[in-house]
N, C-alpha and C positions, 0 to 999 in steps of 0.2 A: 542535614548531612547529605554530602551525598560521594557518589560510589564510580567511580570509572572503570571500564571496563576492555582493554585493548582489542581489536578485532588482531585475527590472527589469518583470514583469507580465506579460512573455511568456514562458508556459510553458516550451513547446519550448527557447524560447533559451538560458533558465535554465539548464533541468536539462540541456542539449549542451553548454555551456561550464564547466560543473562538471564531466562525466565526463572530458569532452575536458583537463582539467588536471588529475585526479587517476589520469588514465592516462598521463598524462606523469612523476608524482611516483610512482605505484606503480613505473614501467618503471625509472627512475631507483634508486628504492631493491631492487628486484630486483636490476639491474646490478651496485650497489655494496656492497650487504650481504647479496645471496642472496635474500632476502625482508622482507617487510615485511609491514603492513596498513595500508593509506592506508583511513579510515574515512571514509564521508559524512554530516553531518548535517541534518535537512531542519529548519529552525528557521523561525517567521513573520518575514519581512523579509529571511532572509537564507539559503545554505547555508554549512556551516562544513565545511571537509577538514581532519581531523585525524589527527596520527602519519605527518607529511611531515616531512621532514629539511632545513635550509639546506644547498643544494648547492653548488660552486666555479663561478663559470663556466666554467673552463677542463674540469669535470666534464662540464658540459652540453654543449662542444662534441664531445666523445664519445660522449657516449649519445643524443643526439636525432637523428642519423645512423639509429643501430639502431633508435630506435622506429618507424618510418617504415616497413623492414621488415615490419612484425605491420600495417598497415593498407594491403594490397593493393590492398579492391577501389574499386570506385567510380574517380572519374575522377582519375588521375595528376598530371594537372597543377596542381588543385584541393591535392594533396595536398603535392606539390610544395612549391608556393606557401605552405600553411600552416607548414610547417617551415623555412622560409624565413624569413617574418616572424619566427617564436619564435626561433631562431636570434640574430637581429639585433636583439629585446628580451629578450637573456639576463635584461639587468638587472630586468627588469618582471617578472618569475615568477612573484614573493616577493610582488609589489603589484598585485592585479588593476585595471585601468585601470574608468574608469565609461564604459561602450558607445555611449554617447549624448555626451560632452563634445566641447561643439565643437572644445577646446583640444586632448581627445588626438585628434583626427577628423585635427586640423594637422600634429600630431606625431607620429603613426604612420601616417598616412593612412586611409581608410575604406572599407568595401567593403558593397555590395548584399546584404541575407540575401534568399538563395532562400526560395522556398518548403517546401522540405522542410527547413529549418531553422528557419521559422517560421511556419505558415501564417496569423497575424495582420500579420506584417511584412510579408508582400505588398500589405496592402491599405494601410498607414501607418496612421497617425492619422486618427480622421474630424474634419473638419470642417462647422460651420454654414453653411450657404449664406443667401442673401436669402432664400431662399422657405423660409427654416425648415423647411430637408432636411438629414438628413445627407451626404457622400459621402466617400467614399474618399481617401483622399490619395495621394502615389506610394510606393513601395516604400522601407522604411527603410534606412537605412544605420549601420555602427557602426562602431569603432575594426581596425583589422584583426589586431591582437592578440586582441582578443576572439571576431572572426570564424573566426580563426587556429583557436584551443581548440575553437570551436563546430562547426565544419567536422570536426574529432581528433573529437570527439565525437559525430557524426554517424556517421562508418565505427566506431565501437564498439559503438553505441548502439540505433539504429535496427533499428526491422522493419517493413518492408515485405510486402503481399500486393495481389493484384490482384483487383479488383472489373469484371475483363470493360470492354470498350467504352472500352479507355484510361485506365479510371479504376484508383487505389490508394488502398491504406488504410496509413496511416503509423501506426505504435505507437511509443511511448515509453510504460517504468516511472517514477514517480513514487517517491523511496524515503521512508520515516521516517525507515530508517538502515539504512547497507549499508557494507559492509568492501567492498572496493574488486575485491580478487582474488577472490569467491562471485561475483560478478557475472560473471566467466570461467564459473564453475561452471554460473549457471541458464544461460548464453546456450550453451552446448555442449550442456544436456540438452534445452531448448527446440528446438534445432535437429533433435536426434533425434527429439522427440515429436510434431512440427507437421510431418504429411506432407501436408498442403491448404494447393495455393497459391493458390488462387482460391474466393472467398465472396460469396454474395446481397449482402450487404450491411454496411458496414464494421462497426457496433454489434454483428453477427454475429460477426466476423472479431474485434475487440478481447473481446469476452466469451469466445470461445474460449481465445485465446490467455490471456487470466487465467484461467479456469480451469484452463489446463494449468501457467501460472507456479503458481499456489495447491496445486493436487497437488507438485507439484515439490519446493515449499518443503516438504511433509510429510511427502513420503516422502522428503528428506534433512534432516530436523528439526537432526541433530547438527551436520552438517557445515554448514549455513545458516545456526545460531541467532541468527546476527547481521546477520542480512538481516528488514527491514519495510519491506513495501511502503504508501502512501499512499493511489493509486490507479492510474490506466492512463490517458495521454492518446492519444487517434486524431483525424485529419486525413484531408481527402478531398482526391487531387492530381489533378485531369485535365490532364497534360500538365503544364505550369506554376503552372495557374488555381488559384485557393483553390473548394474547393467544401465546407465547412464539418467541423466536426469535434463531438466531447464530451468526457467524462471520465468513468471510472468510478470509482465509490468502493470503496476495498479493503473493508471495515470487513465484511460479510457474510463475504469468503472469510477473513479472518483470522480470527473467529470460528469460521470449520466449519474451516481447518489445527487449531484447537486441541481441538474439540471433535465432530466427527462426517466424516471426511475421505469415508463412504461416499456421501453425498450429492456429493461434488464429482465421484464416480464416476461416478454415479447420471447426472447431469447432462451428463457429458462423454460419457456413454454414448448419449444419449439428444441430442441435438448431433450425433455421426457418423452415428448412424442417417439421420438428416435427410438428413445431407450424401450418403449413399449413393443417395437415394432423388432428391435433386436433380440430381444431374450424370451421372443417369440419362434418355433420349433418353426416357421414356413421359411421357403426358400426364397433368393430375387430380392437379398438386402441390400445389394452393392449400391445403389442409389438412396438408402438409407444410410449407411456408413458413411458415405464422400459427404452426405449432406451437414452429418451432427461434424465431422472429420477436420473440414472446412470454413466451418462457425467458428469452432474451438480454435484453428490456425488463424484466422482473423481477428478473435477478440486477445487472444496473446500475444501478436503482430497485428495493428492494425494498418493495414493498407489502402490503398485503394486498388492495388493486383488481386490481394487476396480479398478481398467484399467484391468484386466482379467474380472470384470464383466460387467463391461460397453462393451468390446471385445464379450462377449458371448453373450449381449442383441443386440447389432448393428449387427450382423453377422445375427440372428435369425431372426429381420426385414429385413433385404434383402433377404434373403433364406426364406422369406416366402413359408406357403405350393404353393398359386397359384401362385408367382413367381416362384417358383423352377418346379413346373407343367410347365410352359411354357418355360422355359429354356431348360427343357428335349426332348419336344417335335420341339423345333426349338436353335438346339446348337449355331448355330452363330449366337444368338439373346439373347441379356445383358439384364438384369434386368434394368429397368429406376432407379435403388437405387444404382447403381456399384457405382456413383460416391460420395456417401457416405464412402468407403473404404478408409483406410487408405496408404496413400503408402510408400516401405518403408524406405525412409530418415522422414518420419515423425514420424514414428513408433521408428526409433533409437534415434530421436529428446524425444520422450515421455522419454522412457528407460531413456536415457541421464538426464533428467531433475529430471526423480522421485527417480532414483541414488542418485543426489546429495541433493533433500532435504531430 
């Protein structure tokens, strides 16, 4: 069996109410058969969950009890309420409702997407004013079935980190195709490898974190091979407010999982160094900033403008003036940053890569 699932333009919303319903169908086929693979496919116009089973209803009032369980954290009542709705649209499971109809708005009622469920739905749809301006409209509202899933899929889903002074950086994976239970796998290992909760800046904070999902996927090549990522979407939250977000393109690190993983090393290496050197109380980090600042702008764009500038800002932190002072004055003594350099099979590796996208 399987299940379609229209996209509607908004990222976030998308891909939260696609996981949020094939964690309900994997938990389900767990329950009842041991295991499963509920697979995701990311298809243009649409996502498709496939290798979900037609379940009883009187099945689902058993088992969506215990899923409920596994999604602790975040706020109870929220969560409550989303198992509620599903619950009392057994029969809709099977038939994803369209999020926007006014008719199901009537018939399941409708509820307000947060922010952190969509950071385009807070601002609605723009409209033309007289004075040929755009502005903002109010905050959108969808079916509450669908909020329902979207909400399920937000406590599986998301990763959060903090960017200082109230502000967060919201991450979502983006898949080409992902078996449903690997997705258990990367978010358990992510959890181990990502020990910084707070980052300069969020384009920082989402490039890290894909690097670390990119190693991830290659150092368990076997037990993944059915996981492709797309890209990585991030959101900026202060408090409520939408304070803009991007996307990064997978296509560079899926290239280097297949073909050169020491560079993803190289990079992650060179990434914490930063981070050691930032959330360090001394003064004279601006050549530390433009440096981590820089990478992250090239590995999400990659260029050849921007790997010349990222080359010019890394070069400049290591040739600092009192390193280069002290180089001078004692030649057979390395700067403790040499080993930030690039060498060059890695360098042909970069060239290679930004060639071909």
């Amino acid at each position: 069996m399987q299940l379609k699932i229209l996209k509607t333009g908004f990222e976030f919303f998308d891909l939260l109410r696609v996981m949020g319903t094939a964690f309900i169908y994997q938990f389900a086929l767990n329950e009842l058969e041991g295991s499963g693979e509920v697979t995701i496919y990311n298809i243009p116009g649409f996502y498709l969950i496939d290798k979900i089973k037609e379940i009883p209803n009187a099945d689902w009032q058993n088992i969506l009890p215990k899923a409920k369980g596994f999604l602790l954290k975040g706020n109870k009542n929220s969560l409550e309420e989303s198992f509620e709705v599903i619950i009392q649209n057994i029969g809709r499971l099977a038939d994803i409702p369209d999020p926007f109809s006014d008719d199901e708005k009537r018939l399941l009622g409708e509820k307000t997407l947060e922010g952190i469920l969509d950071i385009c739905a807070i601002q609605g749809h723009r409209n033309l004013t007289k004075c040929q301006k755009y502005k903002f409209g109010d905050p959108l509202k969808v079916d509450k079935l669908n909020w329902a899933f979207c909400n399920i899929g937000a406590r599986v889903m998301l990763k959060r980190f903090s960017l200082g002074k109230g502000k967060q950086v919201i991450i979502i994976f983006e898949p080409r195709k992902l078996v449903f239970n690997n997705f258990y796998e990367i978010n358990s290992l992510l959890d181990d490898s990502i020990k910084l909760k707070r980052y300069p800046t969020a384009l920082i904070a989402s490039v890290y974190v894909a690097l670390i999902v990119a190693k991830t996927l290659y150092e368990h090549k076997e037990a993944l091979e059915n996981v492709t990522l797309n890209s990585i979407f991030y959101s900026i939250l202060t408090g409520k407010k939408a304070g803009g977000g991007g996307k990064i393109d997978f296509k560079l690190l899926n290239n280097l999982i297949q073909s050169k993983p020491d560079l993803l090393e190289h990079w992650k290496k060179i990434m914490e160094h930063c981070f050691s050197i930032l959330k360090s109380p001394k003064k004279g980090k601006q050549n530390v900033f433009e440096t981590v600042d820089s990478l992250a702008h090239f590995i999400a764009s990659p260029s050849i403008e921007n790997w010349k500038k990222h080359c010019v800002f890394l070069l400049r932190y290591i040739l600092s003036a009192e390193e280069d002072k002290k180089i001078r004055k004692k030649k057979t003594e390395k700067s403790d940053k040499e080993f930030l350099r690039y060498s060059k099979p890695l360098i042909k590796e970069v060239w290679r890569n930004v060639e071909q996208i």
